[in-house]
N, C-alpha and C positions, 0 to 999 in steps of 0.2 A: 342691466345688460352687462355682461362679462366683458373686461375691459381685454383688446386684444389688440395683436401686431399688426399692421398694414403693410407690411416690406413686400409683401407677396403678391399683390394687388393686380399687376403687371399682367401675371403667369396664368389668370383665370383660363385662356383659351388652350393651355397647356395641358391643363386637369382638372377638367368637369366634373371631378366627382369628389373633388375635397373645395369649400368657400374658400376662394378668391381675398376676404378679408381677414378670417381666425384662423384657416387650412382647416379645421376640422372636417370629419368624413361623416360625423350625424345631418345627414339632408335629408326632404321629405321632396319625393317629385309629383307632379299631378301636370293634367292638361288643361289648360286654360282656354276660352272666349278670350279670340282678338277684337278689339273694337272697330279697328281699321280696317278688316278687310271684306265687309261686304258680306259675310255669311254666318252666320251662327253656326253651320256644319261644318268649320275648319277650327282646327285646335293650334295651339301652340305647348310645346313642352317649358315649364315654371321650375327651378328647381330654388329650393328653400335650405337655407341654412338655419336647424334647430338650435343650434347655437348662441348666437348673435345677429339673428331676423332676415339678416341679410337673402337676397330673392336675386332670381336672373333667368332670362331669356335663355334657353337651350333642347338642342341647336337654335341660333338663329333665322329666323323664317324668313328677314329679306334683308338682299344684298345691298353695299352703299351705292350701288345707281340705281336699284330699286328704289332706296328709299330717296332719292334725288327725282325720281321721275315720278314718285307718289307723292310728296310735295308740292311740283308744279302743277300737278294737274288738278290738286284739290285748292289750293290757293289761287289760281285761276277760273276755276269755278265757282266759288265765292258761295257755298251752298249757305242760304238762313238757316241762321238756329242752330249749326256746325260753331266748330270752333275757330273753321275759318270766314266765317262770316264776318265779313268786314266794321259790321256795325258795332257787333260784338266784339272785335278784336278792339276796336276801340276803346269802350267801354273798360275791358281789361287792361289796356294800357293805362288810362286813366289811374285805377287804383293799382298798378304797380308802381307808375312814379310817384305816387302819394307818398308810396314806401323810402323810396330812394330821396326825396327832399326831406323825409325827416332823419335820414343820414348825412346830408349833404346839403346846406342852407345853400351854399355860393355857388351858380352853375361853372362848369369847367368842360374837359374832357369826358366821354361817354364814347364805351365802345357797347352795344349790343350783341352778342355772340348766336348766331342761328337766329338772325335779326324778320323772316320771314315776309308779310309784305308792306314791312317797317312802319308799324301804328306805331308802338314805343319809339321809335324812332321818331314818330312826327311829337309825340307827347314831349319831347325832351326837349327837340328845336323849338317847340314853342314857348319852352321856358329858359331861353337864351342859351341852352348847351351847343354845343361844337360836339354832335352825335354823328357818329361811325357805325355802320352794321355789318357784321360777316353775315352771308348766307350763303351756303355751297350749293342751292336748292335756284339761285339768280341766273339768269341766260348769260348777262354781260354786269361790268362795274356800271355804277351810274349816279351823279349828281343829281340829286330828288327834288325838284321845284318847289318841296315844302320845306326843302333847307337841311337835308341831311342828304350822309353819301354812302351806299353800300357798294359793297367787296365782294364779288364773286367766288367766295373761298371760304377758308379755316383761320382758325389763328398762325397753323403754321406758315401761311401764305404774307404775315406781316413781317415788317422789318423788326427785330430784337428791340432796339433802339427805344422805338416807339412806349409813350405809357398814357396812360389814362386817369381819370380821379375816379371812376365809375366803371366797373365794370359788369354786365349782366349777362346771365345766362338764362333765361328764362324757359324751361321745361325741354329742357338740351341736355341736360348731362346725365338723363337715362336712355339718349339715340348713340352716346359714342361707342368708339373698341374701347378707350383708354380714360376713363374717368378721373385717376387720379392726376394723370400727366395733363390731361385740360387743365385741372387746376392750377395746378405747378405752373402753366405758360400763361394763364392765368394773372395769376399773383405776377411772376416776373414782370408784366407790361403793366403794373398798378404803379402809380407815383406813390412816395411815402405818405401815409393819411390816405390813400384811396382805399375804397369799398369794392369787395368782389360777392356778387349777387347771386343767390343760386334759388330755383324752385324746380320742386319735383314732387309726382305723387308719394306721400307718405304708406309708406308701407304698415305702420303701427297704428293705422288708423282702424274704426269702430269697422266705417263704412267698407273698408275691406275686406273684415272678416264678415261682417252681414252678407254681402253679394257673393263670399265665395269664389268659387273660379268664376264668374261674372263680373268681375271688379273692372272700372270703366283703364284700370290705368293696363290693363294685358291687353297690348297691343304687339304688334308685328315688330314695329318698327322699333319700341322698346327692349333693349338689353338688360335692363338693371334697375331694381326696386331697391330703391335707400330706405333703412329707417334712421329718423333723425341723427343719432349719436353716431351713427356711420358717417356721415356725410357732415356732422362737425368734426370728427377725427378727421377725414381726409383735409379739410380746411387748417385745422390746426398743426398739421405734420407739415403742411404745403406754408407755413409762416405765417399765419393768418390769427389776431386775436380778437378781442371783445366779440364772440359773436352771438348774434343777436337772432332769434327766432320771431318771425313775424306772428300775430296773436289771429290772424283773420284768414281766408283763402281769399283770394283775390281774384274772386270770379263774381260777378253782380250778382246772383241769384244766391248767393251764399250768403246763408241769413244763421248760421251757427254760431257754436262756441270752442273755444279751444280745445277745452276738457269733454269729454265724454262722461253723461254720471252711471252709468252705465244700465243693463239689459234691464228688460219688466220679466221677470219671473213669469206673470200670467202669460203674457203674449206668446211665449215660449211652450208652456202649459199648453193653452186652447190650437197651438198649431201642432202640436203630441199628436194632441185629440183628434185634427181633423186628418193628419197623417199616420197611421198608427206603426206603420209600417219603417217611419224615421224618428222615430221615440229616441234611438240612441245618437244620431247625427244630432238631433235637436236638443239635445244636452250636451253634446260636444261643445257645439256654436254658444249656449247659452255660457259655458262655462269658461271659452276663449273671451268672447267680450265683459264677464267678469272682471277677467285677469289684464285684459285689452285697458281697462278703468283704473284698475288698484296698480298696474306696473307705471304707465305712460299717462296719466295725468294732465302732465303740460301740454299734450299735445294729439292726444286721441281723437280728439274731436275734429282734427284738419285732416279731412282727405287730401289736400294739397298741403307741400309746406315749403316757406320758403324762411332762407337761413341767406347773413350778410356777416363777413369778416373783413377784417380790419389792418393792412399791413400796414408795422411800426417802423420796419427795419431792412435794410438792402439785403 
């Protein structure tokens, strides 16, 4: 991937029609399948930077008290088999702190960012952390009988002051305006040796370009598709080092591999055949997850990806 500037990062809502991360004006647009809102007959606008991979919501389809009032009402409703299903959010929790203990032996400070209806949260106090959750998504603040405390808010809502050993962002930093400035406040409230935690759907992945504009992560309430090396650049400009890409998705049913080895030629073939009509879409696709194999290696294979950096230094 072409190594590029982030200065500009800011000004995306400025100029839709140059990346927000390189500026270049090579973009490719299409309409996407939201996964959030209940219809297969509503689109969203995807715009893609040919460039350096980078993807974004445009226009954005829902406003931030939409997306606060679509939060509470699917977290409340606790639907099985969703991702807010409780049982499952557990489960999740689970192998995310797996992650973070093998960053962090010694429990300390934990802030969860867009802490939701705080499983990570309880996964943490139960392993003697002093765990904090923001959610702007909460009625009121509140002291959790399982031994954590969430904030009815952002980070901007904490005192400067404040730092943590742990900080998580867990499938947040593709709902914000401001991506890079999360991090940036981010990092500021990490103690020296603390860890800032990030996941988000991979945009570089196989399973992307398989599904097409049916890809589970175009949703509404999504702004922003990182590919890997973006989303380590913003870490790295924001002070951040050693960082460390996780080798799994951290979703229980996720039974893959990092790397993708890439397409079966026949399958590709006999689907020609039975479509004769997408002969040429279907060598498009075969020939992007070729290139999906031989470019991104370390990391094709995760449709999720989650990435941990490291501040050394005030």
């Amino acid at each position: 991937m072409q190594t590029a500037s982030i200065s500009s990062f800011r000004d995306f809502s400025a100029n839709p029609e140059a990346c927000p991360f390189c500026n270049t004006r090579r973009l490719r647009k299409f309409a996407a399948i939201p996964h959030d809102m209940g219809s297969r007959n509503v689109k969203i606008g995807v715009v893609e930077c040919e460039v350096c991979n980078f993807a974004w919501q445009w226009p954005v389809a829902r406003t931030k008290q939409e997306s606060i009032v679509y939060f509470q009402t699917e977290y409340s409703q606790k639907m099985q088999n969703t991702y807010f299903d409780p049982v499952l959010r557990k489960k999740i929790a689970g192998l995310e702190f797996d992650f973070v203990r093998k960053l962090v032996k010694t429990p300390g400070r934990l802030l969860d960012v867009g802490a939701g209806d705080g499983a990570f949260l309880q996964a943490a106090a139960d392993e003697g952390w002093e765990a904090m959750g923001l959610e702007p998504a909460a009625e009121r603040n509140r002291e959790d009988e399982r031994g954590f405390r969430v904030i009815a808010g952002t980070v901007d809502d904490l005192d400067s002051a404040e730092r943590y050993d742990v900080i998580t962002l867990w499938d947040v930093i593709e709902h914000v305006d401001d991506p890079r400035g999360l991090i940036e406040k981010c990092v500021s409230l990490l103690n020296i040796g603390g860890y800032l935690v990030l996941e988000t759907g991979n945009y570089q992945s196989a399973e992307r370009i398989v599904s097409e504009s049916d890809w589970w992560a175009y949703q509404a309430d999504h702004r922003w598709f990182f590919a890997p090396k973006i989303l380590h650049s913003l870490m790295e400009a924001a002070g951040l080092v050693d960082i460390t890409y996780a080798d799994s998705v951290f979703r229980p049913w996720w039974k893959g591999k990092p790397s993708f080895s890439g397409p079966s030629r026949m399958v590709h073939i006999k689907s020609a055949i039975r479509r004769p009509g997408h002969v040429f879409k279907e060598w498009q696709k075969y020939r992007a997850l070729k290139l999906c194999a031989q470019n991104w290696p370390d990391w094709s294979g995760l449709t999720i990806m989650t990435l941990a950096g490291k501040r050394i230094r005030a």
